[in-house]
FITI-335260 format. One record per atom (N, C-alpha, C, CB): residue in one letter; x, y, z. Coordinates in steps of 0.2 Angstrom, whole numbers, plus 5000, padded with zeros to 4 digits. Atoms other than C-alpha are relative to their C-alpha. Glycine has a CB too. Layout:
aXYZ
...
END
This chain:
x500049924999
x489246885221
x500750034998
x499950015008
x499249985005
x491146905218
x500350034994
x500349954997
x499950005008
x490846855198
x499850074999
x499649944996
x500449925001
x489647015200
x500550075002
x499450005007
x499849944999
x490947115206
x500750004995
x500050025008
x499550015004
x492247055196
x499950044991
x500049935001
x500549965007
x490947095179
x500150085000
x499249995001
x500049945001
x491047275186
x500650045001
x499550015003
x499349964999
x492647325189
x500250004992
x500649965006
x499950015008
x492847245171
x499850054996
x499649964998
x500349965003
x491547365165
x500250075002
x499349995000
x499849944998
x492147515174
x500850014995
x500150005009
x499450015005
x493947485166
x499850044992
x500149934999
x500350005005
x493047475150
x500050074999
x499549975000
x500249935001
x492347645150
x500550055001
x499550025005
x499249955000
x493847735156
x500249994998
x500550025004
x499550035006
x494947655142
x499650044995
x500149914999
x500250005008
x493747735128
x499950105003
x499049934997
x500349935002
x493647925124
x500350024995
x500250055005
x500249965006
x493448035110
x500750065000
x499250035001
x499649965000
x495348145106
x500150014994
x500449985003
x499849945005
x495748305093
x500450005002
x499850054999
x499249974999
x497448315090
x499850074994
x501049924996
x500149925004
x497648515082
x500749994998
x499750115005
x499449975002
x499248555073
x500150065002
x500150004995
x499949905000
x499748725079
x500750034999
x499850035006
x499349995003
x501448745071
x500349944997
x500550045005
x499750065003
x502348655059
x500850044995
x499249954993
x499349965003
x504148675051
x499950054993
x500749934997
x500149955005
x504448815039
x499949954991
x500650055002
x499750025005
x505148685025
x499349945000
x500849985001
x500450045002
x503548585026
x499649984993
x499750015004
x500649995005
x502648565008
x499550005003
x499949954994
x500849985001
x500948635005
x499849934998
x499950084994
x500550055002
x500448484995
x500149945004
x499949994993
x499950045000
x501148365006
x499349975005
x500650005001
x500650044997
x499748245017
x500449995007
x499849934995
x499750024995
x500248215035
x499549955006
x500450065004
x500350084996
x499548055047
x500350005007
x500349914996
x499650014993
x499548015064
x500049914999
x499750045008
x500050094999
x500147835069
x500149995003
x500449954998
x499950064993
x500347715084
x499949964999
x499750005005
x499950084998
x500147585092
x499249975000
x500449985009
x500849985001
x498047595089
x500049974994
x499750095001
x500250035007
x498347545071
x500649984996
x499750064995
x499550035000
x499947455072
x500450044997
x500049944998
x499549945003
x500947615066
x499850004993
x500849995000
x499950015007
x500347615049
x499950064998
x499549944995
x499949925003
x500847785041
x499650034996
x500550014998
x500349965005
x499547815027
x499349975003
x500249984992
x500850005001
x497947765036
x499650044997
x499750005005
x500449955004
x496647865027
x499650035007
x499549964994
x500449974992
x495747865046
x500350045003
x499949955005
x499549944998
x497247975052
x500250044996
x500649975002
x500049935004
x497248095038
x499950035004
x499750034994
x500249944997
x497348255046
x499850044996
x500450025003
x500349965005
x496048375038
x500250095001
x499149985001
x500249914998
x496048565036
x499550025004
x499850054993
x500549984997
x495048655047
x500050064996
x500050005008
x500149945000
x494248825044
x500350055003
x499550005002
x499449964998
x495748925052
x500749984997
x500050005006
x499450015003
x497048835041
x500249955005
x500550074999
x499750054997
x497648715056
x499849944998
x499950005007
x500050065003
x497748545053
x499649975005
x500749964998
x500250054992
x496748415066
x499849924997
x499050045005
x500150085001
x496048235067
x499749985007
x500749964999
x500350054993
x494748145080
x500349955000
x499149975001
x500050064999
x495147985086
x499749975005
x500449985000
x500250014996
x494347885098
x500549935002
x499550004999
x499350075001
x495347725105
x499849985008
x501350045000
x500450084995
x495047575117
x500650015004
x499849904996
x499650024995
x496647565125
x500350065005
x500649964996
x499849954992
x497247655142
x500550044999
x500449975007
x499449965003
x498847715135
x500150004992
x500649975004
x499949985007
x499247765116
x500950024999
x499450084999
x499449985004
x500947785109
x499950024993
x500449965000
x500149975005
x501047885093
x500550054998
x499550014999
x499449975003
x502047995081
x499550044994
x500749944998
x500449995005
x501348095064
x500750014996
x499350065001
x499650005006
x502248075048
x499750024994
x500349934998
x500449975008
x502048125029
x499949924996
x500650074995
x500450085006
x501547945023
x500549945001
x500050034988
x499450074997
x503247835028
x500350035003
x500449964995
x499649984995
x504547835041
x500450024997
x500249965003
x499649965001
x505847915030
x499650085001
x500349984992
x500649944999
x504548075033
x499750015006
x499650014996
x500050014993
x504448045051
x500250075003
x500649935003
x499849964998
x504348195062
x500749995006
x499450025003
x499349994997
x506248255071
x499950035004
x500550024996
x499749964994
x506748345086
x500350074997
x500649955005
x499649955002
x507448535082
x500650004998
x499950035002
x499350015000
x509148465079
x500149954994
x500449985008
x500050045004
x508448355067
x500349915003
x500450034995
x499850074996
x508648195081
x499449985000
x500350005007
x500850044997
x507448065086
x499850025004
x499949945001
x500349994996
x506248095096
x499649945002
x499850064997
x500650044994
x505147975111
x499349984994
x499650065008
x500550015001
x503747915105
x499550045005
x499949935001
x500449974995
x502248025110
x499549965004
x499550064996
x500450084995
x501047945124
x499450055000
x500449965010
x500549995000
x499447995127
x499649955007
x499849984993
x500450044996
x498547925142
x499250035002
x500350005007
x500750015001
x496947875139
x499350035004
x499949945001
x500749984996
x495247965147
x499550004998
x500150055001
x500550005002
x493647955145
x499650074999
x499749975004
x500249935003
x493248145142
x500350014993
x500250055004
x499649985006
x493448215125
x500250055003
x499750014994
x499849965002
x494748315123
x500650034996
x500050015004
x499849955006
x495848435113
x500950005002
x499650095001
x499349974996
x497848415112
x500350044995
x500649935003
x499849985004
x498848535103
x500849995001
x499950065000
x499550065003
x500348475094
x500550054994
x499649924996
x499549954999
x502048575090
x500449944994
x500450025009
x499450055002
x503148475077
x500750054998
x499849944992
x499649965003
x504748535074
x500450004995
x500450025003
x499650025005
x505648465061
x499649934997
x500850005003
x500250055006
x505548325047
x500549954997
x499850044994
x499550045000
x506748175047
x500550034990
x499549925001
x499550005007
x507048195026
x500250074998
x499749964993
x499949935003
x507048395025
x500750035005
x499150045002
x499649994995
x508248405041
x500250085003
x500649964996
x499849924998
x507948595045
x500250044996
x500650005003
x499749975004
x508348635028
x499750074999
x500249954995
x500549945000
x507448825025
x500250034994
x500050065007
x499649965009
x507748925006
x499550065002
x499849944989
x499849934998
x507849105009
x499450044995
x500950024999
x500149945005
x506649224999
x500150064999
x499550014998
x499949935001
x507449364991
x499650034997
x500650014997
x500649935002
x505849444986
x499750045006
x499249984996
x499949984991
x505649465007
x500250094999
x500949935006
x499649935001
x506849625002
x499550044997
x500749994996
x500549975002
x505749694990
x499350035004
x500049964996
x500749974994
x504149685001
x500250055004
x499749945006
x499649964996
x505149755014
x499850074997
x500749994999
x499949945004
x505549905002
x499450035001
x500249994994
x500649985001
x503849924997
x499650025005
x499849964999
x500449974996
x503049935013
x500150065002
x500049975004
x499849954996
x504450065020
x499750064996
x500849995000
x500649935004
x503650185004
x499550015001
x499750004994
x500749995000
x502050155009
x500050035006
x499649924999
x499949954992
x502450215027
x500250074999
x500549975006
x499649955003
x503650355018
x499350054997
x500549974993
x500549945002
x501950425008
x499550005005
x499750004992
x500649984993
x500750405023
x500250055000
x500149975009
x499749934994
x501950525034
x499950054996
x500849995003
x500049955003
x502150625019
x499250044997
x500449974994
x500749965000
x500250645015
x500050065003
x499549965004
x500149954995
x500150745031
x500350065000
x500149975005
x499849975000
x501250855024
x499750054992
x500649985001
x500349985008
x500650875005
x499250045001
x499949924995
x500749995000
x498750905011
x499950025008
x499649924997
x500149984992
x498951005028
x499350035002
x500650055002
x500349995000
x497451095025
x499149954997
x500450054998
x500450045005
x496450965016
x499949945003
x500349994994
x500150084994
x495850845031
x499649944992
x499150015011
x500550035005
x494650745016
x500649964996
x499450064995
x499150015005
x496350715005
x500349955004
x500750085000
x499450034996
x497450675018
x499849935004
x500350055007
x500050064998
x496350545027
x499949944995
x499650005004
x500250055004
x495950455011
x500849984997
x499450054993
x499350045001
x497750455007
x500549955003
x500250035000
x499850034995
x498350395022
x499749924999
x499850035006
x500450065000
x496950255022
x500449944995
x499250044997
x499850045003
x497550185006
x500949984999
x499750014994
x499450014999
x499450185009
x500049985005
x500350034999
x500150044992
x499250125028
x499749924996
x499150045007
x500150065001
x498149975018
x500749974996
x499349994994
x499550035003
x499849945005
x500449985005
x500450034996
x499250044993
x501049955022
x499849945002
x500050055009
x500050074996
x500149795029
x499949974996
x499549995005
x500050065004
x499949715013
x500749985000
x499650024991
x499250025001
x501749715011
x500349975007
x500650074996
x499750034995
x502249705028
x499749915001
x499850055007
x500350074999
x501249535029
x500149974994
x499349995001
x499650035006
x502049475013
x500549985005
x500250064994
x499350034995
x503749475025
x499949985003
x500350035003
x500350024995
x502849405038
x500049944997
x499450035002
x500250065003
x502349275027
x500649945000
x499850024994
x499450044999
x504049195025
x500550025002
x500249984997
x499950004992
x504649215043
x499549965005
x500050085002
x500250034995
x503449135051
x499849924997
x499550055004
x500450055003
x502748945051
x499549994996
x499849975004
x500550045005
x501648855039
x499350025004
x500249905001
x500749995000
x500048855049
x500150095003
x499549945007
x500249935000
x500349045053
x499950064992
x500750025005
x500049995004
x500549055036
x499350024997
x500349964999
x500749985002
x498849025032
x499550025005
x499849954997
x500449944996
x498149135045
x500150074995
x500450035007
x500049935002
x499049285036
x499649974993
x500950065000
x500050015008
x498349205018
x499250015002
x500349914994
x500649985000
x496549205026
x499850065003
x499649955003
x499949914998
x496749395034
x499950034994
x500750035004
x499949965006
x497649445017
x499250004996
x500649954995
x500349995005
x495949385008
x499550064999
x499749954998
x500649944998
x494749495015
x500250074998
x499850015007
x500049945004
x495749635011
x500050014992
x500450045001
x500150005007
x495449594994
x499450045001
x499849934996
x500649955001
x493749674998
x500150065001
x499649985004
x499749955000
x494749835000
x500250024995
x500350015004
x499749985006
x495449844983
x499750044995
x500149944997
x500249965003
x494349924974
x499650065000
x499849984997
x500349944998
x493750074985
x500850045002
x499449985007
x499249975000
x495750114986
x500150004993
x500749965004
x499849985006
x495850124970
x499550074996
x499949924996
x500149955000
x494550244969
x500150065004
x499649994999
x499649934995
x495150364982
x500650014996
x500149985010
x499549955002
x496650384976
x500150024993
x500749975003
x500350015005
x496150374959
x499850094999
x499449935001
x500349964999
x495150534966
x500150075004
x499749985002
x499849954997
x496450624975
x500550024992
x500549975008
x499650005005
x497650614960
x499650064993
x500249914998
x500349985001
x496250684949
x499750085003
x499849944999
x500349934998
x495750834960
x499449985001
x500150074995
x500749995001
x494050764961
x499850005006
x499749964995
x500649984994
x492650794973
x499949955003
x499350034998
x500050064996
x492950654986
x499250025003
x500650005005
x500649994996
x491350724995
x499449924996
x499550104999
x500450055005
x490450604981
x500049925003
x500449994992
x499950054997
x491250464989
x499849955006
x500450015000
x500450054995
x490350334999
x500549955005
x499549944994
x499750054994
x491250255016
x499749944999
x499950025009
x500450085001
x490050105011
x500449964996
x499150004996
x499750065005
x491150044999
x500349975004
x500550034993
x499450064993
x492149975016
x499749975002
x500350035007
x500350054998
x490749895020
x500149924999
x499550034998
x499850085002
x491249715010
x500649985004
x500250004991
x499550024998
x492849725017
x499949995008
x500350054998
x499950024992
x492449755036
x499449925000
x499550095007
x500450064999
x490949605034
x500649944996
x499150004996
x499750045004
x492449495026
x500650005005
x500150034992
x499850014994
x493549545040
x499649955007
x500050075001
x500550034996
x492249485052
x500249924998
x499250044997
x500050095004
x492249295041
x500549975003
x500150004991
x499550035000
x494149295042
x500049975007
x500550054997
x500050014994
x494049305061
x499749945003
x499950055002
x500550074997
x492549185063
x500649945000
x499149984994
x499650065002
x493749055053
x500449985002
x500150004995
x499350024998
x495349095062
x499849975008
x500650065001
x500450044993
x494149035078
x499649945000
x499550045003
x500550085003
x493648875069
x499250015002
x500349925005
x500750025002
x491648915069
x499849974997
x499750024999
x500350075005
x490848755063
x499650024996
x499649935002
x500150005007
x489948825052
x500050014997
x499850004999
x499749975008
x491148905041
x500549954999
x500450085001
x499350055000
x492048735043
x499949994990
x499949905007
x500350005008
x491248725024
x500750044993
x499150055001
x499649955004
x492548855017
x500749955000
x500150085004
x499450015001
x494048755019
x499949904995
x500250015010
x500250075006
x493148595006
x500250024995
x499349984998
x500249975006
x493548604990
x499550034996
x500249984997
x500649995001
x492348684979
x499949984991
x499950085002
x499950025007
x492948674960
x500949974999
x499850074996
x499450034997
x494548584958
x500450005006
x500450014998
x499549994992
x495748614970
x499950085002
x501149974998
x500049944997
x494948784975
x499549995005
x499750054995
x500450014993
x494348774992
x499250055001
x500850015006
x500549975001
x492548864995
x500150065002
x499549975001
x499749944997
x493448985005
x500350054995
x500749975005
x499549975004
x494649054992
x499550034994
x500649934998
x500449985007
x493249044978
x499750055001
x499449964999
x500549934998
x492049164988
x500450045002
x499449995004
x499749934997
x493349284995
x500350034996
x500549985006
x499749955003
x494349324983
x499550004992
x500949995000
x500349975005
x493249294968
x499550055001
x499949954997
x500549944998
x491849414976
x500450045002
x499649995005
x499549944996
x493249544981
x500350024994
x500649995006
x499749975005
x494149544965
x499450024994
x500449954997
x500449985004
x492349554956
x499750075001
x499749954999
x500149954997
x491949694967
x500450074997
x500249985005
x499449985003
x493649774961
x499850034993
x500549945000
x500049985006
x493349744943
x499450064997
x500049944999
x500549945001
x491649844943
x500050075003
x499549975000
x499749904999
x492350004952
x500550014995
x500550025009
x499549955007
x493750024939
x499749994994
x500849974997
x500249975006
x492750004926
x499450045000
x499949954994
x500449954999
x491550134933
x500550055001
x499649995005
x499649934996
x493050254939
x500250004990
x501049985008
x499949995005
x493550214918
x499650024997
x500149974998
x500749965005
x491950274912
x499750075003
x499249955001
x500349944994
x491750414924
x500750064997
x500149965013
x499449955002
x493550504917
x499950014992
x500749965001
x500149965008
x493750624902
x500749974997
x500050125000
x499350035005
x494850544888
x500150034996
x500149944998
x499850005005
x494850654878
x500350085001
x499449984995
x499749934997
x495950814874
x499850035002
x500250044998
x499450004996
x496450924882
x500149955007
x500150065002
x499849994990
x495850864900
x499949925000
x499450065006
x500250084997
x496050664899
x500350015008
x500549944994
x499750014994
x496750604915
x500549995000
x500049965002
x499150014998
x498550604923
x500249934998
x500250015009
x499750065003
x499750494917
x500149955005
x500550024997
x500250024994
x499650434935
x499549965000
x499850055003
x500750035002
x497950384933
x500149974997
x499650024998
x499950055005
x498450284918
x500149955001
x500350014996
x499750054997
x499750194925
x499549955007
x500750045003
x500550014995
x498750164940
x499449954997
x499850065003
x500750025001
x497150114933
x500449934994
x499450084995
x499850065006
x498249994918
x500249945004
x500850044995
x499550054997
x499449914931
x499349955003
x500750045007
x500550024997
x497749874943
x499849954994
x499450065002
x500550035004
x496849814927
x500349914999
x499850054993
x499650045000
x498149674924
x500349975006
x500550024998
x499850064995
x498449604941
x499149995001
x500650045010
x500550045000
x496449574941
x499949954994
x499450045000
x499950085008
x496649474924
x500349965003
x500650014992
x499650064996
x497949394935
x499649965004
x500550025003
x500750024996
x496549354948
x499849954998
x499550054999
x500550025002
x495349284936
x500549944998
x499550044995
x499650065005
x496649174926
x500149935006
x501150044996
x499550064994
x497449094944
x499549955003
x500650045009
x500250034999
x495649044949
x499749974996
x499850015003
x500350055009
x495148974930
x500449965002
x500150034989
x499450065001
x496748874933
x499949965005
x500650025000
x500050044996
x496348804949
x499449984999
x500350015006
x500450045002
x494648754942
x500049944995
x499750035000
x499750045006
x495448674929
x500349935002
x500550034995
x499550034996
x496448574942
x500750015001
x500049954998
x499350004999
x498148654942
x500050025005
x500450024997
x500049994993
x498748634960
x500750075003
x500249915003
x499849925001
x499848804957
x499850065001
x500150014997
x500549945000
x498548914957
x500250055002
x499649995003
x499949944994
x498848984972
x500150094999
x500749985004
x499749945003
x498549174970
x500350045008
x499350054994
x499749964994
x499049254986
x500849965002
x499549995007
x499250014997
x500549144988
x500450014994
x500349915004
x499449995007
x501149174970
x500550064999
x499650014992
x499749945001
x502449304974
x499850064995
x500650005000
x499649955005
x502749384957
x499150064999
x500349954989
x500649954999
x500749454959
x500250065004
x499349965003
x499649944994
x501449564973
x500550064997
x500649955006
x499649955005
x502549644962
x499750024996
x500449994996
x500249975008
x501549684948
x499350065007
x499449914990
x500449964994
x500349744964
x500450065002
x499949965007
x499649974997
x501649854969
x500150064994
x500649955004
x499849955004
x501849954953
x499650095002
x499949974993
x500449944999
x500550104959
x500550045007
x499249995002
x499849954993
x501650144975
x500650024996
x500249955010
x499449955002
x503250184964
x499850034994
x500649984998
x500349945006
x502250274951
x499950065004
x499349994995
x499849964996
x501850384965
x500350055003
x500049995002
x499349984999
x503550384971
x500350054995
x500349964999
x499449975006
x504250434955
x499650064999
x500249944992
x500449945001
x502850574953
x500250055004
x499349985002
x500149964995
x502950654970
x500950025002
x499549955006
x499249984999
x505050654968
x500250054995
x500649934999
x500049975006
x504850744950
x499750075001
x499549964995
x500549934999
x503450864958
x499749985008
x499250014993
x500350014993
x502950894976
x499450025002
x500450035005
x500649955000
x501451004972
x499649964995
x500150084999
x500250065003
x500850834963
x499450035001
x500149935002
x500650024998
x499250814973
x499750065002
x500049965004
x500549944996
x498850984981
x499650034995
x500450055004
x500849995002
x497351074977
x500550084994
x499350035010
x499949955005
x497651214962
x499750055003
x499750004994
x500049924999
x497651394968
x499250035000
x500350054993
x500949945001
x495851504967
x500550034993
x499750115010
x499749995004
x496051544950
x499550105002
x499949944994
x500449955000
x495351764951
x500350064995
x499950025007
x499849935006
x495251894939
x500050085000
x499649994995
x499949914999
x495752084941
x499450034995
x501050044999
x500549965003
x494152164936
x500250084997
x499450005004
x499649935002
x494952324934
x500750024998
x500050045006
x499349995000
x496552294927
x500250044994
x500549935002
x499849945005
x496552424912
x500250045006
x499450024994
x499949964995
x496352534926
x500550025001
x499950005004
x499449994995
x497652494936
x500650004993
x500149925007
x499449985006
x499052474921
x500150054998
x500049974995
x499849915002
x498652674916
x500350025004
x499450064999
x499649974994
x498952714933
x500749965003
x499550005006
x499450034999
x500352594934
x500750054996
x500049924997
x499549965005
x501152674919
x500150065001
x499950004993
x499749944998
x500952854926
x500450005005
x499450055002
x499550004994
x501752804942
x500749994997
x499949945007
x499450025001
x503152734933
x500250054993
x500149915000
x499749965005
x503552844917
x499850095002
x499849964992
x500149944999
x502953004923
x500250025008
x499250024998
x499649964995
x503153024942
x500749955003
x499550025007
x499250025000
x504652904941
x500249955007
x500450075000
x500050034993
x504252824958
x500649945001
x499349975001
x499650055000
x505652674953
x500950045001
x499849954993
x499349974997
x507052814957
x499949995006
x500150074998
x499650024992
x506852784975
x500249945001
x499650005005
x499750074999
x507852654980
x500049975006
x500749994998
x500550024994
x506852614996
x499449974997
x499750065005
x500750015003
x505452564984
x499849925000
x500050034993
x500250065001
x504652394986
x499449984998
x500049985005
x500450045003
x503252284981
x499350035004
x500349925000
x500649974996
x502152354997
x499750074997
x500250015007
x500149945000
x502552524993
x499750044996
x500450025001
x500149995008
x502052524974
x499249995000
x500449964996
x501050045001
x500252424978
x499950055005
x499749895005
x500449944998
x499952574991
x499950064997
x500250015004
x500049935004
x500152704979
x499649994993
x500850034997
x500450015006
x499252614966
x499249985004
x500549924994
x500550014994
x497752584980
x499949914998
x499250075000
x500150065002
x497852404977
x500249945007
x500450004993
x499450034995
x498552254988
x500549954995
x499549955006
x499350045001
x500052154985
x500049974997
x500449975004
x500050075003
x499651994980
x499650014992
x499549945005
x500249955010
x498552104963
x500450024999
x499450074999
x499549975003
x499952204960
x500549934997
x500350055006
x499650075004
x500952024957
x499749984995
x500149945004
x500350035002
x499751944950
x500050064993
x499349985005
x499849975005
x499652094937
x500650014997
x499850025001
x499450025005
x501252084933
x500249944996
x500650025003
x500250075002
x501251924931
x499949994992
x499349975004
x500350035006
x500151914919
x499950044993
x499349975002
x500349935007
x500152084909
x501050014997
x499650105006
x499349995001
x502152084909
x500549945001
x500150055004
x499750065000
x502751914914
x500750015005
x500249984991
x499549984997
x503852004925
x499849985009
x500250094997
x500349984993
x503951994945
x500450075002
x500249945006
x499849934997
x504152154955
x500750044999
x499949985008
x499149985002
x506252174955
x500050014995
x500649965000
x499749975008
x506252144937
x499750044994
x500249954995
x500249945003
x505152264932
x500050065003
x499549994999
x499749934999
x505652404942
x500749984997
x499950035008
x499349995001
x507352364938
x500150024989
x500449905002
x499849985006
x507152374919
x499850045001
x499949964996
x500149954998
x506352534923
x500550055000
x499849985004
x499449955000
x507852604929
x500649994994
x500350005008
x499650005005
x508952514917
x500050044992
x500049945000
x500149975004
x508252594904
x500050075000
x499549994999
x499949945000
x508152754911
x500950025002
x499350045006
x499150015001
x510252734914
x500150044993
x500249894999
x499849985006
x510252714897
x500050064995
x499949964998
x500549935002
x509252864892
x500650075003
x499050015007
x499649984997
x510252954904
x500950024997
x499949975004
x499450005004
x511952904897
x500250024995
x500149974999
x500149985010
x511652954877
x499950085003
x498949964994
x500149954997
x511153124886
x500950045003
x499549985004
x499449994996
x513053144892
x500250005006
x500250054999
x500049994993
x512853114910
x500749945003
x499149985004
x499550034997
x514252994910
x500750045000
x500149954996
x499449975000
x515553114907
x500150045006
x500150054994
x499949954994
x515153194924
x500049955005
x499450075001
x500350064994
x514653024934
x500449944998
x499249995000
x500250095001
x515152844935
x499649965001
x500349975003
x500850075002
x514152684931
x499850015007
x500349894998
x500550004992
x513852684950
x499850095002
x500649955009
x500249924997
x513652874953
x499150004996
x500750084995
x500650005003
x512352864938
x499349955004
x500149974994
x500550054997
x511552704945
x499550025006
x500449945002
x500449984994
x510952774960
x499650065001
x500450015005
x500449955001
x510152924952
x499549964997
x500250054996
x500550035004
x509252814943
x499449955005
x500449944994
x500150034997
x508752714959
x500149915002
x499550024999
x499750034998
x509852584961
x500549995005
x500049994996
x499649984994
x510652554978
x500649965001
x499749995006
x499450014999
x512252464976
x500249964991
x500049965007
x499850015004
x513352404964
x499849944995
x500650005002
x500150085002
x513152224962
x499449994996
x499949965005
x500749985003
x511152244959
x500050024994
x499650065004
x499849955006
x511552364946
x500249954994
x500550055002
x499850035006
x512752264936
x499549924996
x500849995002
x500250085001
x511752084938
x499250024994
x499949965010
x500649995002
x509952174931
x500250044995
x499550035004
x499849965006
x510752264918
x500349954995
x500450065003
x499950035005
x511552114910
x499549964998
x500449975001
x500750025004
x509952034912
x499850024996
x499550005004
x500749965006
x508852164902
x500650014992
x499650125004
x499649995008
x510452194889
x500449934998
x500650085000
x499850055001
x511252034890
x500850034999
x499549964993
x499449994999
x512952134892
x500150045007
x500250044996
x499849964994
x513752224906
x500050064996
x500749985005
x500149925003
x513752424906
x500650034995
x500050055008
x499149975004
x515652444899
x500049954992
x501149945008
x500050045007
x515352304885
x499450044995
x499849925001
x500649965000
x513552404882
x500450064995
x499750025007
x499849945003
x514352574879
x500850014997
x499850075005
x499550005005
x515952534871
x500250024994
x500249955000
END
């Protein structure tokens, strides 16, 4: 009876010495290569550093993991990049314990922090293109805020403008982001970034459409639609759902299935809105498109060539590819926010809406009767006379009376009553009225009220003062 119980204490042992454990990576040093391979080892497989059974695989959120299951009660172990000179280090770049692990019969899940890397020793290289993003972003926040000033009247404008420079502010801010933070946070922001790929070619027609003056009403919120269901994906993935664990396999060389379908369906998306926004514009004299638009529509067309080439290339097998981590893309991305710039510092009434263009149906009329008020009853001798007082005598309003001078005499209000009196001055003067008056005695019969006035509109219209004049 004994042996019997002996047998089962055996077999109880047994059972509690075996379970099923997922180590997750969930931060790894900044200075980690991308292409490097990392393993876990112990005392389970006599430390051997390249088992292939301890590869740790990508998951569908970018973290690294690995089942194992293991017979014995206690586990010592460590994870390296393939040999002990690439042994994980302590933040000070010291040794670190052996990790332990006591054994349980439940599966479960441990997460796992390395800090450093015996042969890299803490070492981090700095990117001065960090600065640049920076920059980039701060514009992109700069013409937000400024929208709301350009397009105060123009809610349709302002939010379509906002829209696509709010998207630049976070593309770039998460550029900076990018190198600042760890490796697996890394490719969080790279599987966020893709999806707004699906946003790329409905910002390209909105602003495309503000720049242009054209009739946003046309415009379909559905074009956001790819983007919010691509958002949606990113998120499943960054929650490891098995069954997008599929995206993180390769698919065609070293393009993972993830990468293939996100951004090659988002850039192809892209490509066929600009060449509908290209076929949709007048190119021909006078009224092609802004030079704005050019730039814009040229720089876009060239970072999607770039696109297509970085995932030919990683079907080919070059393990460079990478198009979201290839900085210099970012820059050539970034050329529409300082064309903008440089637009909106040149001209501030860039984008706003063009005037009511309206035509004075009566303006023979009004010009007879202009010219009787002014050469027959002389009304520019009073030197109380203004711009109001002249549209009430002509039975007109203000903004017609400009508007007609404007456009019948090229003049505004002052400098056509002023040449008025300058002329009648001079009339005056030929007549002998100087020999009884001075330049300012005259001036003010004429209806000019002080000195200065007088001499400054009188060099205007004769291009001399009054003493050089009648010399």
């Amino acid at each position: 009876m004994k042996n019997y119980y002996g047998l089962l204490i055996v077999l109880c042992l047994s059972y509690t010495a075996t379970g099923q454990v997922k180590f997750v990576i969930e931060s790894l040093p900044e200075t980690t290569p991308a292409d490097d391979s990392i393993y876990l080892t112990g005392t389970f497989n006599d430390w051997n550093t390249t088992d292939p059974k301890c590869l740790l695989q990508k998951q569908p959120n970018g973290q690294l993991s690995v089942e194992m299951t293991f017979d014995e009660a206690v586990v010592e172990y460590k994870f390296t990049r393939g040999n002990w000179l690439k042994v994980e280090t302590g933040s000070q770049n010291q040794y670190i314990p052996n990790r332990i692990l006591i054994n349980r019969r439940q599966t479960e899940t441990i997460p796992i922090h390395i800090q450093n890397w015996q042969d890299l020793g803490g070492a981090r290289s700095f990117e001065y293109l960090s600065f640049y993003y920076f920059a980039i972003a701060f514009l992109s926040l700069s013409i937000f805020i400024f929208s709301f000033r350009i397009f105060k009247k123009d809610f349709i404008r302002r939010q379509t403008f906002s829209i696509v420079h709010g998207v630049y502010f976070f593309v770039y801010l998460g550029a900076v982001a990018y190198y600042i933070v760890n490796p697996i946070w890394q490719t969080y922001l790279l599987i966020l970034s893709q999806s707004l790929i699906f946003a790329w070619g409905a910002n390209i027609q909105l602003v495309i459409s503000v720049i242009e003056k054209r009739d946003i009403g046309h415009f379909s919120w559905s074009c956001y639609a790819p983007v919010t269901f691509a958002t949606i994906i990113a998120v499943l993935r960054l929650i490891n759902v098995d069954i997008l664990a599929f995206l993180a396999i390769p698919a065609v060389g070293f393009i993972p299935w993830g990468e293939l379908l996100m951004i090659g369906v988002g850039a192809m998306i892209a490509l066929f809105i600009l060449v509908q926004i290209i076929g949709e514009l007048n190119w021909n004299e006078p009224n092609r498109p802004h030079f704005i638009s050019q730039i814009i529509l040229a720089s876009h067309l060239i970072c999607l060539c770039f696109v297509f080439v970085s995932l030919g290339a990683g079907a080919l097998g070059f393990q460079d590819y990478r198009l979201i981590e290839f900085k210099w893309f970012l820059v050539l991305f970034s050329i529409p926010v300082w064309v903008l710039v440089i637009g909106l510092w040149h001209d501030s009434q860039l984008f706003k809406e063009k005037s009511h263009v309206y035509v004075i149906e009566n303006a023979n009329e009004m010009l007879s009767n202009l010219r009787e008020l002014m050469e027959s009853q002389k009304v520019y001798q009073d030197a109380e006379l203004n711009i109001n007082r002249l549209a009430e005598l002509l039975g007109t309003k203000t903004h017609i009376l400009s508007k007609l001078l404007n456009e019948h005499y090229e003049q505004n209000f002052r400098d056509f009553v002023n040449s008025y009196r300058v002329k009648e001055f001079i009339n005056q003067a030929h007549t002998g009225k100087l020999q009884k008056l001075t330049f300012l005695g005259l001036a003010h019969e004429v209806g000019f009220n002080s000195k200065s006035t007088f001499n400054l509109a009188f060099k205007k219209i004769t291009n001399k003062s009054p003493r050089e004049y009648f010399k």
